[in-house]
ZAMARGU-4260 file (C-alpha; in steps of 0.2 Angstrom, whole numbers, plus 5000, padded with zeros to 4 digits):
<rodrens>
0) 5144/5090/5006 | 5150/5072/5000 | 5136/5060/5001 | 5135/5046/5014 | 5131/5028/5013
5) 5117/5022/5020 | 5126/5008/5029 | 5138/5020/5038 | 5144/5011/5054 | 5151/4997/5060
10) 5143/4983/5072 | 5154/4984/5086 | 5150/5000/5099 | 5157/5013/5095 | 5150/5032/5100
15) 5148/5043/5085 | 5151/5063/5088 | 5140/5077/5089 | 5146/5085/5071 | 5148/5068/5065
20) 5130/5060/5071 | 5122/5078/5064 | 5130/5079/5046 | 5129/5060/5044 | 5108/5062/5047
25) 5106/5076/5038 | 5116/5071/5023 | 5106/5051/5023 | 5091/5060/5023 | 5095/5070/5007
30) 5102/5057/4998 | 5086/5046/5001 | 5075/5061/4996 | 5083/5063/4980 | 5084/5044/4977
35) 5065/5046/4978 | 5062/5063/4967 | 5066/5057/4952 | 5047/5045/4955 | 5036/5058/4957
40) 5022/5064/4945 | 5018/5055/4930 | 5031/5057/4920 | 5042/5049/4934 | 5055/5041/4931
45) 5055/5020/4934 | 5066/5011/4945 | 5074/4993/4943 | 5075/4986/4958 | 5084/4969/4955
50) 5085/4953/4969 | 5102/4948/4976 | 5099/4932/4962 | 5099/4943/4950 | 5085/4930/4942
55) 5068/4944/4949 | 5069/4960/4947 | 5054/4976/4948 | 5049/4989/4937 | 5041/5003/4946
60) 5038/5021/4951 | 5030/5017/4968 | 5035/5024/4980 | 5028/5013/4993 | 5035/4995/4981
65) 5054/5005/4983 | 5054/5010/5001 | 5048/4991/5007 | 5062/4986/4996 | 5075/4994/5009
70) 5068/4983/5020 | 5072/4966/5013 | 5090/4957/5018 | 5099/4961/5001 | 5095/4978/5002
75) 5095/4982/5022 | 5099/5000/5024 | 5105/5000/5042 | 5108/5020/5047 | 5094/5023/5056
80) 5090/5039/5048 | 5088/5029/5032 | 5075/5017/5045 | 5067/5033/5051 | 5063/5037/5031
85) 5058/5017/5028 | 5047/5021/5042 | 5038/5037/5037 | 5034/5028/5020 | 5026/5015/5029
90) 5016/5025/5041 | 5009/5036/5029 | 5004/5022/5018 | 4994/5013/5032 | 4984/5027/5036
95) 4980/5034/5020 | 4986/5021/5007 | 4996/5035/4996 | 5008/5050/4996 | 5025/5040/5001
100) 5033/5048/4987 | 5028/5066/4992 | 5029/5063/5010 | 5049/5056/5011 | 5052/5071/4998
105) 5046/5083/5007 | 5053/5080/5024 | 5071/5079/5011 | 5067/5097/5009 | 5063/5102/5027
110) 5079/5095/5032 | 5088/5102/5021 | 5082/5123/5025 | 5085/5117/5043 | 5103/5112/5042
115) 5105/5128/5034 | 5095/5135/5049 | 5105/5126/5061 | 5121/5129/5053 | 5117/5149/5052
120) 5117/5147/5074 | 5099/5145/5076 | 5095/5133/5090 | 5087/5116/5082 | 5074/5118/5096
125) 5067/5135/5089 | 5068/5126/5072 | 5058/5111/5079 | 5044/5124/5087 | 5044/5132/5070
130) 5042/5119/5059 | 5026/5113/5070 | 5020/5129/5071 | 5019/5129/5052 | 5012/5113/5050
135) 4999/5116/5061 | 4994/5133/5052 | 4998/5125/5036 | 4984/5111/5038 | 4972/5126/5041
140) 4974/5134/5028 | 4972/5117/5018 | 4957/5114/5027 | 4950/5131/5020 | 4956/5127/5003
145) 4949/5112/5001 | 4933/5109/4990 | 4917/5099/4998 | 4915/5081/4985 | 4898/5082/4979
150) 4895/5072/4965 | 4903/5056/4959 | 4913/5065/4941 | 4922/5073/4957 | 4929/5057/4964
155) 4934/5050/4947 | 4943/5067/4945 | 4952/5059/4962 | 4955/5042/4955 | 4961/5047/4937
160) 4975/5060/4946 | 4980/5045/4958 | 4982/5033/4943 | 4992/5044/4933 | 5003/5048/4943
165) 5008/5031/4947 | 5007/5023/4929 | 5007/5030/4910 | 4999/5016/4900 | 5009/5016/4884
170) 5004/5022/4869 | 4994/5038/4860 | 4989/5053/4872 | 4972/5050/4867 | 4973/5029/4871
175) 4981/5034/4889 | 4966/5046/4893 | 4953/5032/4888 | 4963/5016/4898 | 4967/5030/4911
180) 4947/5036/4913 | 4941/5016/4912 | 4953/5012/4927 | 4945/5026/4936 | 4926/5021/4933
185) 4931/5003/4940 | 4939/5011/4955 | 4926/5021/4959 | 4911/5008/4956 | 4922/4997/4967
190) 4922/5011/4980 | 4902/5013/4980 | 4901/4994/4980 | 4910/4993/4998 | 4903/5011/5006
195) 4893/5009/5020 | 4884/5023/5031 | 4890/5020/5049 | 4880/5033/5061 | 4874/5043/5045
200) 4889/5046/5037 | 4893/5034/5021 | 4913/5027/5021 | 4920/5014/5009 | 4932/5005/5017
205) 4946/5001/5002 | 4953/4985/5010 | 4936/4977/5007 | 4941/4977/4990 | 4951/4963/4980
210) 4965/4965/4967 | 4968/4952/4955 | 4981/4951/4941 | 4980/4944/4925 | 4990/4946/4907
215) 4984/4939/4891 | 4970/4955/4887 | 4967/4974/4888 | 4964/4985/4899 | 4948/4990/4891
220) 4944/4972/4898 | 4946/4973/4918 | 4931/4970/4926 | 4924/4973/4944 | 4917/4956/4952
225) 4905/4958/4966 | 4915/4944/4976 | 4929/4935/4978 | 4942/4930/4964 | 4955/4917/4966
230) 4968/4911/4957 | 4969/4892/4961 | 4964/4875/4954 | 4950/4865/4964 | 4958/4850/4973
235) 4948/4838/4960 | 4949/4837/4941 | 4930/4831/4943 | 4923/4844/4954 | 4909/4855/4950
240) 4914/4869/4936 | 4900/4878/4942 | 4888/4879/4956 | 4873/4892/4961 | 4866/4897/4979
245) 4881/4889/4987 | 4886/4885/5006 | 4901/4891/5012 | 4914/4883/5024 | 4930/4894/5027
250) 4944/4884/5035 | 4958/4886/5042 | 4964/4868/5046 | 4972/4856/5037 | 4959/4843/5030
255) 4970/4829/5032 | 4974/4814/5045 | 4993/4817/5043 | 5003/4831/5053 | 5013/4845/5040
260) 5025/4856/5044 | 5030/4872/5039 | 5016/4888/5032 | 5003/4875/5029 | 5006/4864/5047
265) 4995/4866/5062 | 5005/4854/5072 | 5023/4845/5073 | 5025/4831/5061 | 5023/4813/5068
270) 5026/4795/5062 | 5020/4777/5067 | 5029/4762/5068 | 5020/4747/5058 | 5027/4729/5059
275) 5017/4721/5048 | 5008/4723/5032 | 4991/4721/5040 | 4997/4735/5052 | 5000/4745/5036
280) 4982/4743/5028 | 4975/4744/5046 | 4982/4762/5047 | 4978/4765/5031 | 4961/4759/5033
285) 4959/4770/5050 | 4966/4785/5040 | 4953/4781/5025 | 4939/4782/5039 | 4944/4799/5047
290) 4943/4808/5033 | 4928/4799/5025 | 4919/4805/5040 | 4926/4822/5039 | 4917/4822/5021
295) 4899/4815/5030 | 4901/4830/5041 | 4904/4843/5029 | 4892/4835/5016 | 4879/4835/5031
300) 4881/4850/5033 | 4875/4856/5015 | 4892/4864/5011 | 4894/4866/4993 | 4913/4875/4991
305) 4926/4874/5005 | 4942/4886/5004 | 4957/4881/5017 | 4971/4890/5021 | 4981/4874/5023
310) 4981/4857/5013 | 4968/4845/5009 | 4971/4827/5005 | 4970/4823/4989 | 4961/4809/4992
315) 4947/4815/5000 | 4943/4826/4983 | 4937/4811/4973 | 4923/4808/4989 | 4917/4828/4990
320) 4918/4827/4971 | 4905/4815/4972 | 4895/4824/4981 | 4894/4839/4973 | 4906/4852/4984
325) 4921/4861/4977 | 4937/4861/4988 | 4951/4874/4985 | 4967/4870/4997 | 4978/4882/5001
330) 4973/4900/4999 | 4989/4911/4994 | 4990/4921/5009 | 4981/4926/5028 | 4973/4941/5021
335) 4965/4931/5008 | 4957/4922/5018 | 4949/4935/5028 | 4943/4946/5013 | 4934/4928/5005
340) 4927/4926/5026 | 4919/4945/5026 | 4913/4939/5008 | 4902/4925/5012 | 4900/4929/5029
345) 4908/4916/5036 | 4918/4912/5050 | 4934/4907/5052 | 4935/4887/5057 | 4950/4881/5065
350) 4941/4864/5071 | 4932/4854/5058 | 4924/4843/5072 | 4917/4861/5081 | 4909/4866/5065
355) 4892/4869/5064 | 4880/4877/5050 | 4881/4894/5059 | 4899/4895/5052 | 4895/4893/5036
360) 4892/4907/5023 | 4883/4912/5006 | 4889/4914/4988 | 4875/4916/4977 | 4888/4906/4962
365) 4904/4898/4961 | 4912/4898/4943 | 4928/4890/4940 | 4935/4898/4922 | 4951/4889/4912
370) 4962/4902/4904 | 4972/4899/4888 | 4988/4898/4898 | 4980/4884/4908 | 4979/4893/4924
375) 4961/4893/4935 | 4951/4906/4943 | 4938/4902/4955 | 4924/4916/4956 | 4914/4916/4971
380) 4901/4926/4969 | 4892/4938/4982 | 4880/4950/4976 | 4873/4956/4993 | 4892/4958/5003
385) 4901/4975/5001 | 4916/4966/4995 | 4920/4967/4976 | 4937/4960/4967 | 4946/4972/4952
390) 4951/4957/4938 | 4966/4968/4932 | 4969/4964/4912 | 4985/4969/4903 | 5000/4964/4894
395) 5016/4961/4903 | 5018/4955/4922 | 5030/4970/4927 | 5015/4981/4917 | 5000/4972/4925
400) 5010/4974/4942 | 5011/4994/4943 | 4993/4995/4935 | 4990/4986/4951 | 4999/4998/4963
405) 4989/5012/4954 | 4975/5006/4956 | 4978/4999/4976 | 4983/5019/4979 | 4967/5026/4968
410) 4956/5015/4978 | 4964/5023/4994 | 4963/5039/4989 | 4946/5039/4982 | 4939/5032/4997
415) 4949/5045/5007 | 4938/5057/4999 | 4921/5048/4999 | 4910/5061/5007 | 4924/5072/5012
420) 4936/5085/5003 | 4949/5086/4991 | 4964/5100/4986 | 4968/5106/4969 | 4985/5093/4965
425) 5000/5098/4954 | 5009/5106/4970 | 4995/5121/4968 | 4991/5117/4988 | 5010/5117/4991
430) 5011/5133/4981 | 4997/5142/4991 | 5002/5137/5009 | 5018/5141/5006 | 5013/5160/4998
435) 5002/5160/5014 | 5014/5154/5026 | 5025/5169/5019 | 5013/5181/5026 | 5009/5173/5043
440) 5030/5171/5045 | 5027/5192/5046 | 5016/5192/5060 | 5031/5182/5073 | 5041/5193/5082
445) 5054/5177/5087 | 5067/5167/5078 | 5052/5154/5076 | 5049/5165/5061 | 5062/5159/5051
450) 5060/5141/5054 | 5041/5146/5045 | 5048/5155/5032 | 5060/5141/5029 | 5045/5128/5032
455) 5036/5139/5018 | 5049/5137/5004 | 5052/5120/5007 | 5035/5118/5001 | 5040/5122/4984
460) 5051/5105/4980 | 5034/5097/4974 | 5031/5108/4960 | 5048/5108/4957 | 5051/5092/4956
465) 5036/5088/4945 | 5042/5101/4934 | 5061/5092/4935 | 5054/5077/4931 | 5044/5082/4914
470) 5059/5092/4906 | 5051/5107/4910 | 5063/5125/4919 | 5058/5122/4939 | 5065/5141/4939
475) 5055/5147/4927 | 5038/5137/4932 | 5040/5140/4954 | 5042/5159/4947 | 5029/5157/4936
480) 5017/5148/4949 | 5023/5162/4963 | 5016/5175/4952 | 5000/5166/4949 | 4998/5163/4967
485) 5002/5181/4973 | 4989/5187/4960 | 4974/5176/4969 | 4973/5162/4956 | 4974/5148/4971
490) 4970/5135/4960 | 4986/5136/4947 | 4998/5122/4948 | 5010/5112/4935 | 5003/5099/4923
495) 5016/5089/4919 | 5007/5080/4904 | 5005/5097/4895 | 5021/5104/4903 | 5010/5121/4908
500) 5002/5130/4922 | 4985/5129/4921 | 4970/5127/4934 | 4971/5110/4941 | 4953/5111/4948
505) 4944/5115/4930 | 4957/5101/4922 | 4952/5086/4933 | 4969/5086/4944 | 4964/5084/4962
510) 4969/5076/4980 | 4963/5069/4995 | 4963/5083/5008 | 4964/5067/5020 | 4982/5060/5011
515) 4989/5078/5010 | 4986/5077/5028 | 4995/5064/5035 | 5009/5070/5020 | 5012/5086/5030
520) 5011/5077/5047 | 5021/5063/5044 | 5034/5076/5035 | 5037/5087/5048 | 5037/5074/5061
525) 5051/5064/5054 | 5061/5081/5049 | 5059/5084/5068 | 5063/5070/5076 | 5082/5069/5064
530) 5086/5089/5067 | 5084/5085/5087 | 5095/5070/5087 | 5113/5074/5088 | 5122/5059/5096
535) 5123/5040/5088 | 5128/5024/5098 | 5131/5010/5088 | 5133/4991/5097 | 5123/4981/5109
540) 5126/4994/5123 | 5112/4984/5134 | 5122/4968/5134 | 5136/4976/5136 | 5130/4984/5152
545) 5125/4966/5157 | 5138/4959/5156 | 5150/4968/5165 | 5136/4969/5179 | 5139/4949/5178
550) 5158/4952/5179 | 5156/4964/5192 | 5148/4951/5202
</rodrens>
């Protein structure tokens, strides 16, 4: 079948038919699986995605980075199959913070043994039924496959697979194991800094934890902060380079008499009309005033380091340089803000005039550090908080960026199997459900049992792919593998950086039972919902409606 475009329709109405609608969701659906395929595994292949400018571009093998890319104006994909699959990469990343990749590929496979299913006469209702009857058996039988975490080398088996198969650090095999194993030790202290035991039972919550980048060094020398790291300049050259046992006020105000608009603005912009030159210093003298006794109020206070959201004057910074406070304006972005907030343990001030010493928070030192590039780096540290900051080192920014994406989906997954369970990786769980599913497919005495079957090879494509994407025969390893697997060895996957079968629980290769979880879900959900759709209407039908109602009236 000829490949679609994701931008099939036109804007005006139009009703698209029942053959058409089907083969145009089906084939969308494929085509994006396969755009995705060639991404998965460690040796994945990259994909440039380059801005309508053509001036920025990204370098990546993420899955998550590539699908968000679909949803920018440049690259809009407006069938809303191609949505659908957009949608599934983000749901999936929300609620586990990994398996895009694997999720969009496999529900590529699912559809594709339906249409053939479907095309065969079999009602895409029984297929439907089928599918979630697999899915359902297929998450217990992971759930009995699954291995209990019990010490921490387990959990840095977690975060090395999850880092390596979203970034090979260049170089010899034996320097990608040690930067690849260093990685994985700061994930996983970061993961212990942020656990908590909530009603007996210790979680680590991955979003307590802070990513920052920087070039100019190795890998070897990325470090875990226990606090807050930002990259910004204090609003005065005087200020204090460092400070100890530090107040905290955390605004999110502008700290200044004048009205901005824009993402820094709280209000609309204003203006006053002067006549006269005294006018003129009177205002001036009035503003000079307001904020001289915003200063007395903060400095009454005890506050030693205020971080805003919005802008600070520049010329209250010579006045809280002078007594001892650092200011940083303008912190880079909402979430920012809240993470440096659950830090201190402060609280969010929105009125400067309501503050009291209750909002205020801790940092036990504030470090500002001048890098040979000339940027700044504020380090507010908190030794007591379960918040910590990842300082990423590397070489290039487009290098540094998808260390970064490794490490934001190992610090998912590891925390997904804090205290929980994990699966043998290198499609040895799919290669098991699958050989299991087989057998259950048996025991259905309706159609639904070829919808399983059909469930149960589609399985396969993981290890296939991987396989693919190495150079390795996918015939000769899924045949290798089904051998394996039929013999009882449930633990025999693909390692692609060996390009053999091997055990994947006695060689370090292992995932979150929780991510392979919400991949089957999301999977067969999606694959579901596009086989049981089989008209499209394009056009503002509503308004349409509306308006002949109006006409009609």
């Amino acid at each position: 079948m000829q490949k679609l475009p994701l931008n099939l329709y036109p804007e005006k109405m139009r009703k698209i038919s029942q053959d058409e609608s089907k083969a145009s969701n089906f084939s969308v659906a494929k085509e994006f699986a396969c755009f995705m395929a060639s991404t998965l595994g460690p040796q994945s292949a990259q994909k440039v995605i380059v801005g309508s400018d053509f001036q920025q571009y990204i370098l990546t093998s993420d899955g998550k980075t590539i699908l968000q890319r679909f949803d920018l104006a440049e690259f809009k994909a407006t069938h809303p199959v191609a949505q659908l699959m957009v949608e599934l990469a983000k749901s999936t990343d929300d609620e586990v913070g990994d398996g895009t990749t694997s999720s969009v590929i496999l529900a590529g496979a699912l559809l594709t043994k339906a249409e053939r299913l479907i095309d065969m006469g079999l009602h895409p209702n029984i297929v439907s039924e089928g599918y979630k009857k697999a899915t359902t058996k297929a998450i217990e039988i992971m759930e009995a496959l699954a291995i209990p975490v019990k010490n921490d080398d387990m959990l840095k088996k977690v975060a090395r697979t999850s880092i390596d198969t979203k970034y090979m650090v260049p170089g010899s095999g034996k320097q990608k194991q040690k930067e690849s194993k260093s990685l994985a030790d700061t994930v996983l202290s970061a993961v212990h800094k942020v656990s908590e035991s909530k009603n007996g039972v210790i979680t680590a919550d991955p979003d307590n934890v802070h990513v920052v980048k920087k070039g100019g060094a190795d890998i070897f020398d990325t470090m875990l902060f226990s606090g807050f790291i930002v990259e910004k300049e204090a609003l005065h050259p005087s200020m204090p380079k460092y400070l100890e046992n530090v107040k905290v006020a955390v605004l999110d105000v502008p700290l200044t008499v004048k009205r901005y608009d824009g993402l820094f603005g709280d209000l609309s912009s204003c203006s006053v009309k002067m006549d006269s030159v005294e006018q003129y210093k009177s205002q001036k003298g009035d503003e000079r005033s307001v904020l001289y006794d915003t200063v007395g109020k903060i400095a009454d206070l005890g506050v030693g380091l205020i971080i805003s959201r919005k802008l600070m004057d520049e010329k209250i910074g010579k006045p809280l340089s002078d007594r001892g406070i650092i200011a940083i304006p303008a912190i880079p972005t909402k979430e920012d803000l809240n993470r440096l907030s659950k830090a201190c343990g402060a609280r969010i001030v929105s009125d400067i005039g309501q503050m009291t010493s209750d909002d205020l928070g801790f940092a036990d030192s504030v470090r500002q550090k001048r890098y040979p590039d000339r940027t700044v780096h504020i380090f507010v540290e908190t030794k007591k908080a379960n918040s910590a900051t990842i300082l990423l080192r590397g070489g290039i920014a487009h290098a540094l960026s998808d260390i970064a994406r490794a490490v934001h989906d190992a610090l998912h997954t590891t925390a997904n199997a804090y205290n929980n369970e994990i699966l043998p990786g290198g499609g040895a769980t799919e290669m098991y459900i699958s050989a299991q599913l087989k057998r259950y497919a048996l025991s259905i005495k309706t159609k639904k049992q070829l919808a399983v079957t059909a469930f149960a090879e589609a399985l396969e494509v993981i290890p296939q792919t991987l396989a693919k994407n190495c150079g390795a025969d996918p015939i000769s390893v899924i045949t290798d593998l089904r051998k394996d697997h039929a013999a009882g060895n449930k633990y025999m996957g693909f390692d692609t950086i060996r390009r053999k079968i091997v055990n994947m629980v006695d060689n370090g290769i292992v995932e979150s039972l929780i991510t392979k979880k919400q991949i089957f879900k999301g999977a067969d959900e999606t694959s579901r919902i596009i086989m049981l759709s089989d008209d499209i209407i394009y056009g503002n039908v509503f308004q349409d409606r509306i308006e002949e109602k109006t006409h009609g009236q």
